[in-house]
C-alpha atoms as one frame of an Amber mdcrd trajectory, in Angstrom:
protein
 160.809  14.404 182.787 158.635  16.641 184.285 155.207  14.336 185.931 152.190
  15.026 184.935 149.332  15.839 187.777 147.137  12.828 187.105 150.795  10.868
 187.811 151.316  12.770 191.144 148.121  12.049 192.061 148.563   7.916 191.502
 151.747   8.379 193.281 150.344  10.192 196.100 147.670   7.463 196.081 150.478
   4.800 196.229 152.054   6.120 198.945 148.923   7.133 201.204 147.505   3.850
 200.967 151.165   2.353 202.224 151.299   4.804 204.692 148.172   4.310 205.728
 147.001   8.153 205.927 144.392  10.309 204.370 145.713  12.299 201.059 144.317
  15.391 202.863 147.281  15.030 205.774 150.382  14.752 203.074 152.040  18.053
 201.875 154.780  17.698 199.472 157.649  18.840 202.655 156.096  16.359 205.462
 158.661  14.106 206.157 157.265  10.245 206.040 159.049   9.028 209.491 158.638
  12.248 211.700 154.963  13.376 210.554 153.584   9.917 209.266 155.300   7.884
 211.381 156.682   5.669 208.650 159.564   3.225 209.038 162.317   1.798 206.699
 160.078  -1.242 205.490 157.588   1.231 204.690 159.703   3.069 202.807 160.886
   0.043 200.688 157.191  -0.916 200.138 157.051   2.397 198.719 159.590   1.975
 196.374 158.564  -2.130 195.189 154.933  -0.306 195.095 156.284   2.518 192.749
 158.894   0.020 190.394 156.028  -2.678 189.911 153.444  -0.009 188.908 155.796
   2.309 186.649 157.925  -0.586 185.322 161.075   0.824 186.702 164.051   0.126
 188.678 164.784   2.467 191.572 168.099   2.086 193.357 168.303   1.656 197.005
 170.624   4.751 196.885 167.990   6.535 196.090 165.831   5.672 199.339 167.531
   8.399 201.346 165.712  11.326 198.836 162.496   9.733 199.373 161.764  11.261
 202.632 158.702  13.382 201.438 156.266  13.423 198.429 158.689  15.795 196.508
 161.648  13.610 197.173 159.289  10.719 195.830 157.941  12.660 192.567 161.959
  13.816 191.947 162.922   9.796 192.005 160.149   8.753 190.007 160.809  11.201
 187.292 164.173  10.822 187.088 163.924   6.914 186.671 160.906   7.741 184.251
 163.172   9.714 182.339 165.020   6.799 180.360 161.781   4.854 179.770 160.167
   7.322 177.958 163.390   8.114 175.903 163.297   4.517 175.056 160.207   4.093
 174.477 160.257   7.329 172.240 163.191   5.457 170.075 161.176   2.480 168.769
């Protein structure tokens, strides 16, 4: 599933206002530990923040690919994925 922009942009929001840093600062490459100085419970915040807005489940496993905004949108879509195909179903 390929995310809209309005959807990057509400996960962008998410995880600037976890982070703690202005939009402006984020690329989709800047790593959330080295450049925003992010640590592990940060991360997971991120992810509870991201399954309690989008109604999904995100594996732990998956924590290690969400070291940047890409590696964020790429999980999110990917867990999107089977929603929408269920949701297309009904």
């Amino acid at each position: 599933m390929e995310l809209s922009t309005v959807r990057r942009e509400e996960i962008k929001g998410i995880v600037t206002g976890i982070l703690e840093v202005h939009p402006g600062t984020m690329t989709l490459t800047s790593h959330f530990v080295d450049e925003h100085d992010a640590d592990s419970m940060l991360v997971l915040e991120i992810l509870a923040a991201l399954e309690k807005t989008y109604n999904v489940t995100i594996e732990q496993s998956d924590l290690g690919r969400m070291v940047n905004l890409q590696g964020v949108y790429d999980v999110v879509a990917e867990v999107m994925t089977p929603v929408a195909d269920a949701a297309a179903s009904r």
